[in-house]
N, C-alpha and C positions, 0 to 999 in steps of 0.2 A: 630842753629844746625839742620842739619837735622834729620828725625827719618827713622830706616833702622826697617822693622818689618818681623822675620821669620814664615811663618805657616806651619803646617805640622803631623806628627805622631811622631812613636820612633827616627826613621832618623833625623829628625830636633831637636828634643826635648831633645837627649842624656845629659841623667841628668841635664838639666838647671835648676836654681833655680826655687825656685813659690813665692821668699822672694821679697820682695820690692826694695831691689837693686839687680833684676836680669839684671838690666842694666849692671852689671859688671860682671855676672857669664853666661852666656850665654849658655852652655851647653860643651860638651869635641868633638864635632864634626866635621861637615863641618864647620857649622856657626861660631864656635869659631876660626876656621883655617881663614874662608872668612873674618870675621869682623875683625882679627887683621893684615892682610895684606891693606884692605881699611881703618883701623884706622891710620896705619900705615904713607900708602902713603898721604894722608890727616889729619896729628894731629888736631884735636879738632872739625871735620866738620861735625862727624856723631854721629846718639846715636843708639844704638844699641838692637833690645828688640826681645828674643825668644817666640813664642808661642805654639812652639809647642809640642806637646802631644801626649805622647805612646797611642798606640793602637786605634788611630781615626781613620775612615772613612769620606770621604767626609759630609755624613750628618751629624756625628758630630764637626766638623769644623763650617758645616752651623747654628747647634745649638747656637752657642758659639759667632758668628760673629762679633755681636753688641761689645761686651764685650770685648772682644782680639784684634779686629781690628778697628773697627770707632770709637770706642768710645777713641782710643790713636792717630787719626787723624795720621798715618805715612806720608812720604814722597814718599818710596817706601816698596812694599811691594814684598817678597818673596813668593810661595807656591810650596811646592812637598808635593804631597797626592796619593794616590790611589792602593797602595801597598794591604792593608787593607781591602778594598774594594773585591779581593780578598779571600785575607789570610784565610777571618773570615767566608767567603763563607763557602770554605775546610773543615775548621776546626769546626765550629760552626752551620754554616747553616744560618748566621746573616752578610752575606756580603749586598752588593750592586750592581745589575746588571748594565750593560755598560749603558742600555737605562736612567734607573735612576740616575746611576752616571753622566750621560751628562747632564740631567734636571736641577740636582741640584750643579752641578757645574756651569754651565751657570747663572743659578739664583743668588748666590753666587756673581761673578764677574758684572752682569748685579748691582745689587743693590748697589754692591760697588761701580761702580763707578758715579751711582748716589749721594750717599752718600760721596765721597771724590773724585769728580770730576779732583781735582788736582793731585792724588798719581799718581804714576805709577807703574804699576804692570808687574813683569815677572813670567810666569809657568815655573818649571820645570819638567824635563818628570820620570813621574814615572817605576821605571826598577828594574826586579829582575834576579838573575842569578844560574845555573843549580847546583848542588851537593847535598849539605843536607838543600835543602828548606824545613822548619818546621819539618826536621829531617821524611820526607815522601817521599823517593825518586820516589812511584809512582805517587806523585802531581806536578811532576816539567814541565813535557807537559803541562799540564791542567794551572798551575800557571804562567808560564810564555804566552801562548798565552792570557790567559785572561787578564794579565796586560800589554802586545799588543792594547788590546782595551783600556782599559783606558789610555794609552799613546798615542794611535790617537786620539782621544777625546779632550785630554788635548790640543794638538796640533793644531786642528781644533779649538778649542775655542780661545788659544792664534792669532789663524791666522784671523776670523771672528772677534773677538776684537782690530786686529792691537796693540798685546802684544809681547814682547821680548819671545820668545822659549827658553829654553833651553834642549837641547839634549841631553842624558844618555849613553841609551841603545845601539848602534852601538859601540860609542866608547870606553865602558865600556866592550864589547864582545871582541873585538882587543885584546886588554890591558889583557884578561883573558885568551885567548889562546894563548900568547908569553910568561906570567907569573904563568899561573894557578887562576881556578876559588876564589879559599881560600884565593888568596891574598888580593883580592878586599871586597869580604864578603863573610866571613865564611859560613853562613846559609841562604847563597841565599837572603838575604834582608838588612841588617843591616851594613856596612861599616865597617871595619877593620884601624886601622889609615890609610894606604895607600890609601883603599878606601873614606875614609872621605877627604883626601889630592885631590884625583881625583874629586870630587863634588866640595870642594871648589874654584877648577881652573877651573873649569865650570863654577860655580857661580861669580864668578869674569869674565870672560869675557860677561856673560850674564849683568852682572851693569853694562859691560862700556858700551853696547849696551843701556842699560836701560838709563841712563844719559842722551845718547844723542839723545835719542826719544823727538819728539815734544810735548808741554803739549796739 
């Protein structure tokens, strides 16, 4: 069986268990939308494991690494980060700038795939959208170009590692102004079911790309 591994923050993490059969609870989000459409189309081919964790930033993902991720040896592994990275900027003064956020996302993927030469890895692109981000309507210029950089970043690394992309932010912009912004996410970051529906058909065509990459 293979193992499918999610990493990420609240986005990915949407209340998934921390219990020992979080193989079966998975969180109420994208991943639980993606993983039971790919469990689906393939009965019995995948196992399925979330790790991810509200309110991280890249460098604590990087903290965690060993633990969450090589040390469950996946098949493929998932990551959307860098929302956070951000956010916590804003709000806290305990973000992570682009320059550092590049460093140590790079490092990150570099050691991984020292460490599990075989997985394969797709990024997806971290994206937030304009209304009531963090309920600060004057942080929404400010938050939204800043998580511009960290989705070039993320891009640029998928592209220099010959990794699966996956793409958010354009077509996540379309979809908000035929529909409005609140459909997608409420508070500019966090996915609403429909939005969590739009991530997982992202993410599902970002696997089939991912499968059929060379080892």
């Amino acid at each position: 069986m293979k193992k499918v591994l999610f990493l990420g923050d609240s986005i990915t993490d949407a209340q998934r268990s921390y219990q020992e059969d979080e193989h079966h609870y998975i969180g109420q989000g994208y991943t639980e939308m993606a993983a039971g459409k790919l469990a689906y189309a393939h009965p019995g081919e995948y196992e399925f494991t979330n790790k991810g964790i509200s309110g991280n930033r890249i460098v604590d993902l990087y903290a965690r690494i060993k633990k969450d991720c090589w040390n469950l040896k996946p098949d493929y592994i998932s990551i959307l980060i860098g929302v956070n990275d951000v956010w916590h900027e804003l709000e806290e003064e305990n973000g992570v700038d682009a320059k550092r956020f590049d460093h140590i996302y790079r490092t990150l993927i570099q050691e991984t795939i020292e460490r599990l030469p075989e997985c394969k890895i797709m990024l997806m692109e971290p994206f937030s959208q304009p209304g009531y981000t963090m309920g600060h309507d004057e942080y929404n210029d400010t938050f939204r170009s800043e998580t511009e950089k960290r989705a070039a970043i993320v891009g640029k690394i998928a592209e220099d590692f010959g990794m699966v992309f996956v793409p958010l932010q354009k077509d996540l912009d379309e979809v908000s102004k035929k529909y409005g912004y609140q459909v997608w996410a409420e508070d500019g970051v966090h996915p609403t079911l429909t939005g969590n529906a739009f991530l997982a058909k992202k993410w599902m065509e970002g696997f089939e790309k991912l499968v059929q990459t060379k080892e």
